[in-house]
Steps between C-alpha positions, in 0.01 A plus 500: 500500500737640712678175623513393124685872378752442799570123395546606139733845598696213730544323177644769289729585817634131473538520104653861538763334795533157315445387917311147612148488449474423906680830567321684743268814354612721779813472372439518149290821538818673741773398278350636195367806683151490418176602676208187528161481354339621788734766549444639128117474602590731785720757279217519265240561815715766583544643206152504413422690826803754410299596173141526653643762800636693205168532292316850498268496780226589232553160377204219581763262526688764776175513651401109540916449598471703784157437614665118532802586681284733754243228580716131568299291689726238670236382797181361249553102506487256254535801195809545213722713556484827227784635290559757790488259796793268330696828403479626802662150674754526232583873603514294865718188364746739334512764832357807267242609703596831514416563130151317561238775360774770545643786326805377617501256166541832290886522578544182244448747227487342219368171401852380487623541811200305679560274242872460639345569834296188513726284279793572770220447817409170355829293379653628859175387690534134273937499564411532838221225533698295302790482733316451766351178337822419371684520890195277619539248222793222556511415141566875439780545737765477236350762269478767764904383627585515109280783408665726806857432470566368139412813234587462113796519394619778220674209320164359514319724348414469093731601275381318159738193560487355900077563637508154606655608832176693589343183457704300744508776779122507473523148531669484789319775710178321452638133521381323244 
């Protein structure tokens, strides 16, 4: 399901950048500045985890949450992981283990700011994967030269009569 969602959001990112259909999704999902399927998934996760540390501790929910996060079982073979076991490699992946089962996650005071928070965490974690793929990849050596030293243009931008140069410059930083 997820490889289908990501083919479909690279779709809309061609439509959206009127690019090739061969462009590459890496640089489809960094040009436009969005966050992948899996990384949504993850901001969801983390989310989700945000709200059940903030429940009442009278709560049963509160109760069960915790009673998960205090007993992760990593050593049993051959079992699926639980909610808590893939949060907590998330709160690994991302480098937040400091806020694992901590107090600490009360100075994000409002749901808003973890919201910002995580968004931030993510698309930064995904910018920098993404240019690390994109240095590796030969094809993609011209979007990172591009992307770094050519920016948009003010003259560029839309003004109701010229958008097509957006187009173009696009275009060109992702060679197609």
């Amino acid at each position: 399901v997820v490889l289908d969602l990501e083919h479909l959001q690279t779709k809309i990112g061609i439509l959206i950048l009127h690019t090739n259909p061969k462009t590459s999704n890496v640089g489809i999902l960094n040009e436009l500045g969005w966050i992948s399927i899996k990384g949504w998934a993850d901001l969801l996760r983390l989310r989700l985890y945000y709200r059940l540390y903030r429940l009442n501790s009278d709560r049963l929910t509160k109760r069960i949450f915790l009673y998960s996060i205090n007993h992760i079982n990593f050593k049993t073979a051959n079992h699926y992981l639980t909610w808590a076991e893939i949060t907590f490699k998330l709160f690994q992946k991302y480098n937040i283990l400091y806020l694992w089962n901590s107090d600490l996650i009360f100075i994000y005071d409002t749901t808003e700011a973890w919201k910002k928070f995580t968004h931030d965490l993510i698309h930064n974690y995904e910018a920098s994967q993404n240019y690390i793929l994109i240095q590796k990849n030969l094809k993609l050596e011209n979007y990172y030269y591009w992307n770094v030293h050519f920016q948009l243009q003010k003259y560029l931008l839309y003004n109701g009569l010229n958008y097509k140069g957006i187009f173009e410059l696009v275009k060109l930083r992702l060679s197609s």
